[in-house]
C-alpha positions in Angstrom: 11.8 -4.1 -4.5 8.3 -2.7 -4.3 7.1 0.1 -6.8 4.2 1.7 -7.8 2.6 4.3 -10.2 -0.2 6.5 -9.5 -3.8 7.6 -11.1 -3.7 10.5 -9.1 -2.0 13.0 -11.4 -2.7 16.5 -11.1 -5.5 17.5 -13.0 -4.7 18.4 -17.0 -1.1 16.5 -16.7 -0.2 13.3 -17.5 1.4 10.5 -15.0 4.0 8.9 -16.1 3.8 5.0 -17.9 3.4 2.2 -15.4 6.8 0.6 -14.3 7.7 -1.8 -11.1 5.9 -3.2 -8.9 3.7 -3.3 -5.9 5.2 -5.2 -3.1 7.0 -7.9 -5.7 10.6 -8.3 -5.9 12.3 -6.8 -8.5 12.9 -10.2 -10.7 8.8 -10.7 -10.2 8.3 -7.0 -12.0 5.1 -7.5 -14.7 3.3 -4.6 -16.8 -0.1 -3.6 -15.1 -3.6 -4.4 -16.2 -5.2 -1.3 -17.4 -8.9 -2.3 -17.4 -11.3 -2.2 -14.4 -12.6 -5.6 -12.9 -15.3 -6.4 -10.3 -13.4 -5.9 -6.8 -10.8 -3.4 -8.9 -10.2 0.1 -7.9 -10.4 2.6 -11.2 -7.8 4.6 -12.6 -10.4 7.5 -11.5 -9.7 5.5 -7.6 -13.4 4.4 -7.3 -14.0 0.8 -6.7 -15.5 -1.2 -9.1 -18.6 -3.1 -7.8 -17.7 -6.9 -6.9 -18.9 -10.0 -5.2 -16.3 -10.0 -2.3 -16.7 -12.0 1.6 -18.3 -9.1 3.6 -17.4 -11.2 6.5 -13.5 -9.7 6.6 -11.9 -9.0 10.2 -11.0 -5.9 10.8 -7.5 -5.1 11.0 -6.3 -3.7 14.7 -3.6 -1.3 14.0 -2.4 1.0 16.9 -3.4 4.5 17.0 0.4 5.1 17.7 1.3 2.9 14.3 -1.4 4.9 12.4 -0.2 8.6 13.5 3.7 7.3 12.2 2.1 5.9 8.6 0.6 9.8 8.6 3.3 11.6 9.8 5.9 9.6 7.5 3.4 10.3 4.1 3.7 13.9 5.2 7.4 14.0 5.6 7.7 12.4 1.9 5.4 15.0 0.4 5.5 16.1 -2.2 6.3 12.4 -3.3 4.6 9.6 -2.6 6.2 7.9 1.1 6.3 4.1 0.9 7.3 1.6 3.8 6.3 -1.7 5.6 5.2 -2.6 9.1 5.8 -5.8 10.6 3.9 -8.1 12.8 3.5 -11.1 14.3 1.6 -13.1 12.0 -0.7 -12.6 8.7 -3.5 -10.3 9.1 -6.0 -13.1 8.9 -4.2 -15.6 10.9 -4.7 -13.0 13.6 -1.7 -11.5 13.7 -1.0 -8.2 14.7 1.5 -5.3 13.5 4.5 -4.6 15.4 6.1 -1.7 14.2 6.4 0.5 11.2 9.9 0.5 8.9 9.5 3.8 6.9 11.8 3.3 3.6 12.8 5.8 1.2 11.2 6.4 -2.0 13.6 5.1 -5.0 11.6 6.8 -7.5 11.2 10.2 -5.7 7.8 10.9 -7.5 4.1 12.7 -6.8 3.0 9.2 -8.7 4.8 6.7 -7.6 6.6 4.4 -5.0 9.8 2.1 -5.3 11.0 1.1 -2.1 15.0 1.3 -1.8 15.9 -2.1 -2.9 19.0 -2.3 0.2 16.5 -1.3 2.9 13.5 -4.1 1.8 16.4 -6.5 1.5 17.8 -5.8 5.3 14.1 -5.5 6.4 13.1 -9.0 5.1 16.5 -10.2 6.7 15.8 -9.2 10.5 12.5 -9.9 10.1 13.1 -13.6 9.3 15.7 -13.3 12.2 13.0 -11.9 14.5 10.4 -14.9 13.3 7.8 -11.7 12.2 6.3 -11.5 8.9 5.6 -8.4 6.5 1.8 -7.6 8.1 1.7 -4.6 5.7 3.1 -2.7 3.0 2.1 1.1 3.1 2.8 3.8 0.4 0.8 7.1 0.3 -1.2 9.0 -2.6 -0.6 12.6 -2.7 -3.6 13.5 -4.8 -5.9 10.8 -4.7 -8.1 8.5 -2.6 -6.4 6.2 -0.4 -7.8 3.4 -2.8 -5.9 1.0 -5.0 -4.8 2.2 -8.3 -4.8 -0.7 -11.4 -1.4 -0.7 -11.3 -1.4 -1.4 -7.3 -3.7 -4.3 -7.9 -2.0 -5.8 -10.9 1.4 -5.6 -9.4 0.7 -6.9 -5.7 2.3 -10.1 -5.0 2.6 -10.3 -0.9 -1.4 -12.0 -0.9 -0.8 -12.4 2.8 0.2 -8.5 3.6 -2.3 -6.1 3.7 -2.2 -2.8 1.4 -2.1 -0.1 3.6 -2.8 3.8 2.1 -2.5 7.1 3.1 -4.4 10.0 1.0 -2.8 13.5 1.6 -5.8 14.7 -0.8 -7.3 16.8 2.2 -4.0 18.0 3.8 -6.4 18.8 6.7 -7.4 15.4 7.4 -5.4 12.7 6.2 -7.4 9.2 5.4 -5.6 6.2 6.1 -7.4 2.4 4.6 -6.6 -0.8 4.2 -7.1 -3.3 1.5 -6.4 -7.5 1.1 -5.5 -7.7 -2.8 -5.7 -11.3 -4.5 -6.3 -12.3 -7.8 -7.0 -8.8 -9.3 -9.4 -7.7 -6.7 -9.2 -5.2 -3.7 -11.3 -6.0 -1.4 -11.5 -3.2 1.9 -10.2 -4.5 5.1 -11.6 -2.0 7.6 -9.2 -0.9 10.2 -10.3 -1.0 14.1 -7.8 2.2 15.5 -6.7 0.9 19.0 -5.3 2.6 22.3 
């Protein structure tokens, strides 16, 4: 089950404590590291300075697989929106996302994400039958940069999926990026939009 917790509260309220976890199965759930490292996004959602590869590909994701990531964060708001896309390999073995699998929101929260434990679990099952892979796991901020939280970070075990985010900060013009996360770093991916 994948869950998450937000730094984006509102301004003068407080989010609630870190539970779950980012893209790990339930029985790999682990408190979150509180403290920002080189390659680490802040709880503020800057990126701490690191010494990351500049040489990363760029991730191709279809203009029509982008507007669905946007649409689908709208259509949770006010709560955070969370799903997966699938693809055909690993981002940096070249593969290439297939489709998007929109998946409800557990936790029902502005500040965080926990993917319906049934739906991941019948997800993971025709993927395997289709011989595609997870190429992505998305989940939205409602208030704050489309960067990687600590708890995001912390809690991501799929090293081979990339982080995809969607900020509904500007209502008007809705920011969608991409990170690799290993080893408590983010690193940005940046994203080529095709077709």
């Amino acid at each position: 089950m994948v869950s998450e917790r937000k730094a984006g509260a509102p301004a003068g309220s407080e989010a609630p404590a870190d539970t779950g976890a980012a893209g790990a199965p339930a029985a790999g759930e682990a408190p979150a590291g509180t403290g920002a490292v080189p390659g680490r996004a802040t709880a503020s959602g800057e990126a701490a300075a690191g010494s990351e590869p500049a040489d990363v590909p760029a991730a191709r994701l279809p203009r029509a697989l982008r507007d669905q990531l946007v649409a689908w964060a709208r259509a949770g708001y006010p709560n955070e929106a969370c799903g997966m896309l699938s693809g055909t390999d690993a981002h940096e073995r070249g593969g290439v996302p297939i489709a998007f699998h929109g998946m409800t929101n557990a936790a029902a929260s502005p500040y965080r994400y926990l993917i319906d434990a049934g739906e991941q679990l019948r997800l993971m099952l025709a993927l395997d039958d289709a011989d595609q892979v997870v190429w992505g796991i998305f989940h939205s901020h409602v208030r704050s940069p489309a960067v990687p939280s600590p708890t995001d970070i912390g809690l991501a075990f799929y090293p081979d999926a990339l982080y995809l985010l969607c900020s509904l900060a500007d209502a008007d013009a809705p920011e969608v990026r991409a990170w690799r996360i290993r080893d408590g770093r983010a690193l940005e991916v940046p994203i080529e939009i095709e077709g």
